[in-house]
N, C-alpha and C positions, 0 to 999 in steps of 0.2 A: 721350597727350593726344588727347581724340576733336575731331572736326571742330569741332562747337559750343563746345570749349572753346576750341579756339585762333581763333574768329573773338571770341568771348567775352575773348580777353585785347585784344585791339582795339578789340571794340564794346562800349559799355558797357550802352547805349541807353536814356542821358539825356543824352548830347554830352561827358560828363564824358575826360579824360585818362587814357589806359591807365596804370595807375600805376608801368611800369617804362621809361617814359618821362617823364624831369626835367621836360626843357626841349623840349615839341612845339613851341613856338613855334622855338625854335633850328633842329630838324630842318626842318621848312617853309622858315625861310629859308635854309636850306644846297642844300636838293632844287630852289628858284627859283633859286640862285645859282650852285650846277653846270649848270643847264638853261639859263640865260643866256651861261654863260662855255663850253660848248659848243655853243652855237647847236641847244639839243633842244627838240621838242616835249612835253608829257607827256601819253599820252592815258591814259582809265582806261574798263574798259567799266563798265557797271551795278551786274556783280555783283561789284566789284571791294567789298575793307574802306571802309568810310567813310571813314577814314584818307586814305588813299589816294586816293577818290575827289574829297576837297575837296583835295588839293595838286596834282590836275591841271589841266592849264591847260584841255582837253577833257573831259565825260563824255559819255558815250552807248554806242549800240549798234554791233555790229561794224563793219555799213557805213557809219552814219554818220561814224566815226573814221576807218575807212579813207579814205574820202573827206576827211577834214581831214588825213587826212595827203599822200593826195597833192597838194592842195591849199596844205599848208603852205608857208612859204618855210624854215625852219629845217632843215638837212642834215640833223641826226639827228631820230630818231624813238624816243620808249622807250614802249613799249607796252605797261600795265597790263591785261594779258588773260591768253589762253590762248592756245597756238602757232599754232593754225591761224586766228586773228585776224593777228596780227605777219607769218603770211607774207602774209593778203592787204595789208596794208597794202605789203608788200613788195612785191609783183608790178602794185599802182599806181604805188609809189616807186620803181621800179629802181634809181634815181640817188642815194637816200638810204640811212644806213646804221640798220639798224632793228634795236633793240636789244629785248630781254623780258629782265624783273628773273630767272626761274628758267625757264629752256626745257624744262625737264620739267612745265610746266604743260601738262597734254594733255587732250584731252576723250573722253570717254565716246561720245556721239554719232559725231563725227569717226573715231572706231578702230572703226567698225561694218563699214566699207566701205573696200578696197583700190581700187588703182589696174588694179591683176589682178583681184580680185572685178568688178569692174565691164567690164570685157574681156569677159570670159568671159560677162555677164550680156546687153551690148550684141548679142555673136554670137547670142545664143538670140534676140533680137526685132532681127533685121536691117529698119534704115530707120527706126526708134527715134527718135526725142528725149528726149536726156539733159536731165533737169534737175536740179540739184546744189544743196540747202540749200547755202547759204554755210558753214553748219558741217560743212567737208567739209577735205581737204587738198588742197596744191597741187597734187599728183599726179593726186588723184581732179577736181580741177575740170578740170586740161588734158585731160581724155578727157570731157569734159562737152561739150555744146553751149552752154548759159544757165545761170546761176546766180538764185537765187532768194532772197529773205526771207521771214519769218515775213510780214510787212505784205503784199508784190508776189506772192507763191506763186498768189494765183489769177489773175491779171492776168500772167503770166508765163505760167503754163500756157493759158491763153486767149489768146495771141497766137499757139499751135501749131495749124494747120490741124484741123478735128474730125476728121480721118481719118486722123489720124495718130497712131502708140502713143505715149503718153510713159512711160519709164522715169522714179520719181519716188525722188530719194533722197536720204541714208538717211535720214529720221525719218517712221517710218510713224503717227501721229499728225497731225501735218501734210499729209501725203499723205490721210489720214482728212476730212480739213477741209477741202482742196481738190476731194477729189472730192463732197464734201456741196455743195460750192458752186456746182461748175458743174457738176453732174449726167452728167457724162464717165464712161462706160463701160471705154474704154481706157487708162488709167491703169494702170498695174502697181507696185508700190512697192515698198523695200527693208525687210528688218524691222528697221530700226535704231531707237533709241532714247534720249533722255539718261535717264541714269540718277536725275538730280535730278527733271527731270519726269516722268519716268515714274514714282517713288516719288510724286507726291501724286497721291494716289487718289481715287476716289470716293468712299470711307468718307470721306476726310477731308474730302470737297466738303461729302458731307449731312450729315458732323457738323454742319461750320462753319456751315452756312446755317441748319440747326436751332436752333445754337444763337444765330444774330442774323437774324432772320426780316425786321428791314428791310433788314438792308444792303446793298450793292452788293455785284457781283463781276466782277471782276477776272481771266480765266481767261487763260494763254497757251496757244494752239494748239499745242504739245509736249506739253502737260502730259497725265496718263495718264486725267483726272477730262474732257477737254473733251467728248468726246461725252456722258458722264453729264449734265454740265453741259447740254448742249441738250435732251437728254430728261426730265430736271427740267422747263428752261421748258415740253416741249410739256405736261406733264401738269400742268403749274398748282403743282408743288412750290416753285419760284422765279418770281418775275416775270418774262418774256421784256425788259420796259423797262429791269429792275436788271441783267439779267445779259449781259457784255460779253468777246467771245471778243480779244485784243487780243496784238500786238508788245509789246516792253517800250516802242517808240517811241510808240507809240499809246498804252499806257498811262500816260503821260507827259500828252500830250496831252489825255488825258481826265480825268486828272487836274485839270489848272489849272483849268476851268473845272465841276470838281464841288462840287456842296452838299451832294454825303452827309453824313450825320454819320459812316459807318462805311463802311469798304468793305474785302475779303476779298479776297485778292490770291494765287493762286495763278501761281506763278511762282518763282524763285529768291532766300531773302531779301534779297538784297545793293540787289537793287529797292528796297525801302523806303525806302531811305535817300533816294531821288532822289525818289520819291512827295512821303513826308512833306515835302522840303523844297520841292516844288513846291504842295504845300498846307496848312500848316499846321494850318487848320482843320477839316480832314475825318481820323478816326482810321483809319489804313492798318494790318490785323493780316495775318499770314499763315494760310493755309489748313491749310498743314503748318510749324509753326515750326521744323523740321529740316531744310527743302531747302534745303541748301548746299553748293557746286560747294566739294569739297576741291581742285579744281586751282585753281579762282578764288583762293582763299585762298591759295594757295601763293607766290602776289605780297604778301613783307608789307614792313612800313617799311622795315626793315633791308635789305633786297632791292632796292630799288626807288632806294636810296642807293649803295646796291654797285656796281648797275647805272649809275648815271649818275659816280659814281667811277672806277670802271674799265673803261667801256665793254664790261661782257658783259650777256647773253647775245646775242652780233651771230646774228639771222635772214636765212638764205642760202636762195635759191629757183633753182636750173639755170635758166638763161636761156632754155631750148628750154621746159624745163615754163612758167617765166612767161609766156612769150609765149603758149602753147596757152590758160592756164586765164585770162591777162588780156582776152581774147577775150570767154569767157566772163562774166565778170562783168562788164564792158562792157556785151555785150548786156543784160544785165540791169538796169544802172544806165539805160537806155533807156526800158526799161517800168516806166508806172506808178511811184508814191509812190517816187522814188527814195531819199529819204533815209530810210526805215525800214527798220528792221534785223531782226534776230534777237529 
């Protein structure tokens, strides 16, 4: 079964019921009724199945969940993501037990860069500031200074003295867009990458935009097409007003109060689901209708009931690494737009 088909047995994408499920209304009230009778939260990120995404009592982006979850009052925590989401939620939570439906849900991004890779990188630029995409692991953030978002990355990196290097890591896309922004010379980046965003491409930018010359766009700052994206606007290929470099939080944001008719969304398609239903009126397509995180996916119904059944997959963080990398993201929740994410 390839990726698109098995988001394809979930999404139908007219709202309709995957047809080897009877009774979703049954599941729904059983997923509320194990999450009540164990005092859990349920959160779900973005690019979580649809599915999934309407039976959580949370959606959003990394940090924002994390932040509901440590915020929460509910013990457990079951966390509709990828692993290195569930531990930060972990490393807020200490005190809570925080569960993931498949802990082999991993990221592409996140396994670019070690805890030793980063050792080794930090002694080559001694006196350094580490700063750490949030999509990073436990390991990799406790040797960090500051953790970062897709939204706070330049306002993060602007709060580090001009004289000083920043090691920028891993998704060097992002590191691309931070250094356009604040025009920082010393900036050094990791070549890491997600593999969903890095597959939508610029072909696929100027396809899309060719082929709907009013619509809006939608880019996320990972994705492999964003700088094309900005040299489009300067050369007059897209409009500089339509086209919108954005977090999935921001694109949210931007969302409610759009009157596109159309708008081009480069990003991971699980996005859509929260677009469309924060707009009804404006038509959300994707850019590449094939970016989709096979490890997102790997959270499905059956999983995510297992999970609050039987209490697995429990996320464990050493308590020395928490404490290092809870630091870090602290600082970070400090500066700038705190609730935007990834």
């Amino acid at each position: 079964m390839t990726i698109i088909e098995s988001v394809n047995r979930y999404d139908t994408g007219d709202g309709a019921l995957p047809p080897d499920f009877a009774d979703w209304t049954s599941w729904q009230r059983e997923v509320h009724e194990l999450a009540r009778r164990k005092d859990a939260v349920v959160l779900a990120h973005n690019y979580q199945l649809p599915q999934i995404q309407d039976v959580a009592d949370h959606v959003g982006d990394s940090l924002a969940l994390s932040r509901l979850a440590a915020s929460a009052e509910a013990s457990m925590i079951v966390f509709a993501g990828v692993h290195f989401m569930a531990e930060t939620a972990k490393i807020l939570s200490p005190d809570k037990k925080v569960l993931i439906p498949d802990a082999r849900a991993g990221c592409s991004l996140a396994d670019t860069i070690t805890a030793d890779q980063l050792r080794a990188w930090k002694a080559e630029h001694p006196g350094a500031v580490v700063v750490a995409y949030v999509n990073t692991t436990a390991e990799v953030k406790a040797e960090s200074d500051i953790c970062c978002t897709s939204s706070n990355a330049v306002e993060v990196v602007e709060s580090v003295p001009a004289d000083q290097e920043v090691l920028f890591l891993p998704d060097m896309f992002l590191a691309a867009h931070v250094k356009r922004k604040t025009g920082r010379s010393n900036i050094h980046n990791w070549m890491g990458e997600c593999h969903v965003h890095a597959g939508i491409s610029p072909q696929d930018l100027e396809a899309a935009v060719h082929a709907d010359t009013d619509a809006e766009l939608y880019v996320h700052p990972e994705c492999g097409c964003s700088t094309s994206a900005l040299w489009m606007t300067t050369v007059g290929d897209i409009p500089a007003e339509r086209t919108h470099i954005l977090s999935t939080g921001a694109m949210l944001d931007e969302a409610r109060s759009s009157t596109a008719r159309k708008v081009l969304v480069a990003t991971e398609v699980g996005m859509l689901h929260q677009l469309r239903r924060a707009n009804p009126g404006t038509d959300f397509q994707p850019v590449n209708p094939q970016a989709s995180c096979r490890f997102m996916k790997m959270i499905t119904p059956e999983k995510l009931i297992n999970s609050l059944r039987n209490e697995t997959d429990e996320v464990r963080v050493a308590p020395d690494v928490a404490d290092r990398a809870r630091q870090a993201v602290e600082r970070m929740v400090a500066i700038g737009r705190p609730g935007g994410g990834e």
